[in-house]
C-alpha positions, 0 to 999 in steps of 0.5 A: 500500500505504502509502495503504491500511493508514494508511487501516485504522488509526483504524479498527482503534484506534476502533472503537466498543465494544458497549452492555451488555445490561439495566441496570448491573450491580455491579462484580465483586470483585477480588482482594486483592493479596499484599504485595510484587511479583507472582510470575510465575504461570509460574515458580510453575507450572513450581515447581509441576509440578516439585514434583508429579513429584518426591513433594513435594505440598505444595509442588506445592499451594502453588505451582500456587495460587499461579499460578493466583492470580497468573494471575488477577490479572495479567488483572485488572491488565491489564484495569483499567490498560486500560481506565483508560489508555482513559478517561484518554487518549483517541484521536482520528482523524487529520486532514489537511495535513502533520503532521497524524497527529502528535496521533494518535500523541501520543495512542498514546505518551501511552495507552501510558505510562500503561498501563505505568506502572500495570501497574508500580505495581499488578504491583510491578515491570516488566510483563515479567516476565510475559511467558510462553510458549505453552506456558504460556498454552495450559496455563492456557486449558485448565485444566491446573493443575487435572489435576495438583491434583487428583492431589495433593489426593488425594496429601494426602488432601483430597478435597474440594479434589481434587473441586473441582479435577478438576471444574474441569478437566472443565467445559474438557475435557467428553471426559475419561471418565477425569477424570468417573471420577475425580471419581465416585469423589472424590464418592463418598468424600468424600460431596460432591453433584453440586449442590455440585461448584464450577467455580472457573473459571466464567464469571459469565455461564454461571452466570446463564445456566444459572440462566436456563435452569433457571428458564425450564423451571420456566415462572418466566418473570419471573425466568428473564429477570432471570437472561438479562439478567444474563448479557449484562450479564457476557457483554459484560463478559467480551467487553470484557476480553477485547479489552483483554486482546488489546492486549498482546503479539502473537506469531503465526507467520504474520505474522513476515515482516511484521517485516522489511518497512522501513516505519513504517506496515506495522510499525504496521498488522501489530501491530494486525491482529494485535491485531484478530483476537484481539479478533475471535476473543473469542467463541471465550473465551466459548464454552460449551467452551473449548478449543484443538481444539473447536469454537466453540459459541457460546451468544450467540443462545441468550440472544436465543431464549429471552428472546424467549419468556419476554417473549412469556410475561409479556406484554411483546410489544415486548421480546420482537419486539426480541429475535427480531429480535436473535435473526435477526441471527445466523441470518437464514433461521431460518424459526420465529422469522422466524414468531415476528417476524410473530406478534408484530407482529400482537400490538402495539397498534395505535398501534405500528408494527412497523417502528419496532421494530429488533433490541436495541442491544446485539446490533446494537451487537456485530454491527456491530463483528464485521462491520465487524472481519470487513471489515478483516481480509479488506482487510488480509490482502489488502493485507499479503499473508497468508491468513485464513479467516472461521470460522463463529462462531455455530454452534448444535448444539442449541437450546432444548426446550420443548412451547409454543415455536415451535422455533428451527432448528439450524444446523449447515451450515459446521461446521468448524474452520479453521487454517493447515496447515503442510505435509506430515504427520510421521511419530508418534513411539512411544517403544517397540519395535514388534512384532506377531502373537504368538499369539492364546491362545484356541480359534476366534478367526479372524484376518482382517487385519494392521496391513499389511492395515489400512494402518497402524501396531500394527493388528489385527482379529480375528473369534470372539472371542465367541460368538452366544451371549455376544453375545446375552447381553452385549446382553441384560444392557446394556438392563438396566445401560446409564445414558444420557449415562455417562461424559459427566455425563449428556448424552444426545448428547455426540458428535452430535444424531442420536443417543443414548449410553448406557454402563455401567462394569464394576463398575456391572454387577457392583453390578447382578448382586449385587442381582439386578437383572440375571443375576449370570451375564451380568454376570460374563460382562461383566467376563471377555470384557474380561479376555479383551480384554487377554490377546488384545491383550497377546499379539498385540502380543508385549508385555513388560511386563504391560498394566493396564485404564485404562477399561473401558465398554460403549456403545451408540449409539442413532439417533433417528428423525426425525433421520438425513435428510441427516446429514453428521455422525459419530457419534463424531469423528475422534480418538486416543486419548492425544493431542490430534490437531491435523488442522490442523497434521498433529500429535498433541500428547501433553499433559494434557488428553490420556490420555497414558498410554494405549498400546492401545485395543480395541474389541468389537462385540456386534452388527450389527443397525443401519445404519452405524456403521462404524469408520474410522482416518484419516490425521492429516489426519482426512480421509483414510480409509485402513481401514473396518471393519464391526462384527459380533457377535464382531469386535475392533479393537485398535491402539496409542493414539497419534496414529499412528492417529486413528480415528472412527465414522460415524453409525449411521442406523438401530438400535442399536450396542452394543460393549465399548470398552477402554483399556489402559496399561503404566503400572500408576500409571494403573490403572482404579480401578473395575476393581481394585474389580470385581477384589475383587467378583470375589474376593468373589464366587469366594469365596462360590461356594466357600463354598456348595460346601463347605457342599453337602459331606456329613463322612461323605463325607470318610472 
């Protein structure tokens, strides 16, 4: 054993750092540091969330900028005392004969003096006052911050500033219906385009990436590959600060027994297989949706696929082989631009020989060292006896569109999201009594199953509670209100590829009803039957307080032809409704990102003419069905929000699927803004009808 993990060592610590990409690029700025010491962004943040809760905005807006500014300039700290300690005391490898590691560990001793004594000087005190929880790192991961910014710019009245900061959360948490509307409304107030919405925490290389893309559909070829050059130079930039960033403390539970093992060299080897799983695990940093629950979407191939293009475009056919063959070292089987490789060999002179051009260094430099980490974390789990699983980190779901390409595939085989499970599920907690079947107040709505009948907790399904007619008509009115992507800033698939998604809110059918765009009667229809939802869901669950809409969408999902053979997906994920559902661990953590004040959620099918689609709850394992519901004209679902029923939609083969899907909170603060809104074009409205009627009265008759 001993033998073993001293052998993986110099390995670990010497592993060489990938080629940048292009030619160099400019450093990037750094913050100016305030004068005195760096306040921990911890305290500020926690100074900050205190402030938000007790009324005191100001004071919540000075503190939660101040960590994030504090955040950001420790990671500069670190970053650059890392990577000047690295360049001034190198390390060499071991050699051999007795006493031949002490030179090596010298090395260690004397890198890591120095890094602390420049995070002292450049920090303005000891580095361990930064040191905080994983509490708060995650919250920083996932833009938390920004949540409680926004509602207080918008308690101070500053919207542009509230604008920027509920986008910034968007960009991390892209499944937030709630925070897009939100942001519609900020825009709207504050006459702020989409075109100057700020992502204060993007990423240099998405920036240059997405203005790649821009430019290589406008077939600017020349330009579009300076801006994807660009983008690898700063995406291998943020690679390397992020794996000098993983050379600080380590914490991870599954390795704490390690501690107490009696030995120098199994004590050195855990910390730095600790370290090298962070490192390996970068790309998840830099993938195109960060977040601790998402899956990895990792837009790195993409570069290679589309500057192997745009070099074929300009006429430079050797840039744009080696690009294609760095392209196949992340999908090896892609049979289109295997294609596109033998294509452009054909096109070289005839004094080149195709075999003498090899994959771009940088991606081959950068593959190497992820597969030579892969190595040595499976050879040290097995030598220090814990378990690791390779994730799949080079998924693609979707790829570049153009009408002159040769299509690259998509690979979606092998997409999942890996973790350690703790053991058996826990009970979700609701912090409420629980009751049901009070009486359903309307005529002709048929009960058909209990929370019992349906294998779970504040269930019910209910048939009739619209009409043939009704549903024909709300199906009717949404060919006519529906925008595709609503509600997820415009994506046409934001759940799965296979099909498309379309939605409108309930106050953007009543603009469209007072325009005569569609039937004012069957957008109204729209706004009443939700009403009707509530009412419904208020009695049966026998609540005693009043239940206020929190978001209100009509959605259709559209299969799309060509694209159902051997799908395996669904059509929307396994998820609760206000809380992050974490299979994994058999938990549901409610916690901003989450609608956490959700509490009852309803869906109502307006139709029944498609192939699949199913509704389904699971256990927290979101694997394990324990009730499938077809819909049907009429139908309603409703059950209470929380982890206690993770729920799911299987993909709709074939047709269309149209539902009402509503949320509901008892907390009136949360109230849906849109709906108060649709409340007083209602109020309008009744009081225009009103009007006309008095108008059709003839004086003589009220003698």
């Amino acid at each position: 054993m001993r033998e073993r993990i001293w052998a993986l060592l110099p390995l670990l610590l010497l592993l060489p750092p990938p080629l940048r990409g292009g030619p160099p690029d400019s450093p990037r700025p750094e913050l100016e540091p305030e004068p005195g010491p760096l306040q921990p962004y911890d305290l500020l943040y926690a100074s900050g969330v205190a402030a938000y809760y007790s009324g005191d905005y100001e004071l919540a807006v000075r503190d939660l900028e101040g960590a994030l500014r504090s955040h950001r300039r420790l990671r500069q700290v670190r970053a650059r005392c890392a990577r000047h300690c690295a360049a001034r005391r190198p390390l060499a490898p071991p050699g051999a004969g007795p006493g031949a590691e002490l030179p090596f560990f010298r090395a260690v001793l004397e890198r890591a003096r120095c890094y602390r004594s420049c995070q002292t000087q450049r920090l303005g005190g000891p580095a361990s006052r930064h040191q905080v929880s994983e509490d708060v790192r995650s919250d920083f991961q996932r833009r938390v911050p920004y949540n409680y910014l926004q509602r207080a710019y918008i308690k101070l009245n500053q919207l542009e500033k509230a604008v920027e900061a509920g986008h910034t959360f968007f960009m991390a948490n892209p499944e937030h219906m709630e925070m897009q509307q939100n942001i519609e409304n900020y825009r709207t107030m504050a006459g702020v385009k989409e075109a100057q919405l700020v992502d204060r925490e993007a990423k240099p290389h998405m920036e240059s990436y997405s203005a790649g893309v821009k430019l290589y559909e406008a077939d600017d070829f020349e330009l579009a590959i300076k801006y994807f050059e660009q983008a690898l130079r700063e995406y291998f930039n943020e690679d390397t600060e992020c794996r000098v960033l993983c050379e600080g403390p380590q914490r991870f539970e599954e390795y704490d027994y390690l501690r107490y093992k009696a030995g120098l060299y199994e004590a050195i080897a855990d910390h730095y297989v600790q370290v090298l799983v962070c490192q390996h695990e970068c790309v998840r940093e830099l993938a195109t949706r960060p977040g601790r629950l998402s899956p990895i979407e990792n837009f790195l191939p993409l570069h290679y696929d589309y500057l192997q293009f745009a070099y074929y475009r300009v006429g430079e056919y050797v840039k744009a082989l080696e690009c294609a063959k760095a392209y196949l070292l992340l999908h090896p089987d892609d049979e289109d631009v295997l294609d596109n490789v033998a294509y452009y060999e054909s096109l070289l002179d005839d004094s080149i020989d195709p075999a003498s051009i090899e994959a771009r260094e940088d991606l081959a430099m950068f593959v190497k060292r992820h597969k030579l980490e892969s190595e040595l974390i499976k050879s040290a789990a097995e030598g220090l006896g814990f378990s690791y699983t390779e994730p799949n980190y080079w998924i693609r779901y979707g790829g570049r569109q153009d009408e002159n390409r040769v299509p690259s595939g998509v690979n979606v085989e092998g997409a999942e999201v890996h973790g350690l499970s703790v053991g058996k599920k826990t009970s979700p907690k609701i912090d409420r009594d629980l009751r049901e079947g009070g009486p359903l107040i309307y005529e002709n709505i048929t009960f058909v199953y209990n929370s019992e009948q349906l294998n779970g907790t504040q269930r019910v399904l209910l048939d009739n509670v619209l009409s043939e007619d009704q549903c024909r008509e709300l199906h009717s009115v949404a060919s006519g209100i529906m925008i595709v992507g609503d509600g997820y800033r415009g994506k046409t698939s934001p759940h799965t590829p296979n099909e498309k998604f379309e939605g409108a809110t309930v106050l953007k059918a009543l603009k469209f009803g007072y325009e005569g765009r569609v039937p004012l009667k069957s957008a109204r229809l729209f706004y009443d039957i939700s009403e009707k939802a509530r009412k419904i869901v208020e009695s049966y669950f026998m609540l005693n307080s009043t239940l206020y809409f929190s978001y209100t969408h009509m959605v259709c999902r559209t299969a799309l032809s060509g694209q159902q053979d051997k799908r395996n997906d669904l059509s929307h994920p396994i998820h609760a409704d206000n809380c992050l559902l974490d299979p994994e661990a058999n938990e549901c953590w409610k916690e901003p990102p989450a609608y956490t004040f959700r509490d009852y959620s309803a869906l109502l099918y307006m139709n029944d003419d498609f192939e699949g689609g199913e509704f389904i709850f699971t256990e927290m394992d979101a694997k394990t069905v324990t009730a499938s519901i077809k819909p049907k004209c009429g139908r309603m679902i409703s059950f209470s929000s929380g982890g206690e029923n993770p729920h799911g939609v299987k993909a709709v083969t074939k047709g269309q699927r149209c539902a009402v899907a509503l949320w509901f909170t008892l907390d009136p603060i949360y109230r849906e803004l849109e709906r108060i809104k649709a409340d007083e074009v209602i109020a309008i409205l009744d009081q225009e009808q009103r009007g006309k009627h008095e108008l059709n009265i003839n004086p003589k008759d009220e003698l």
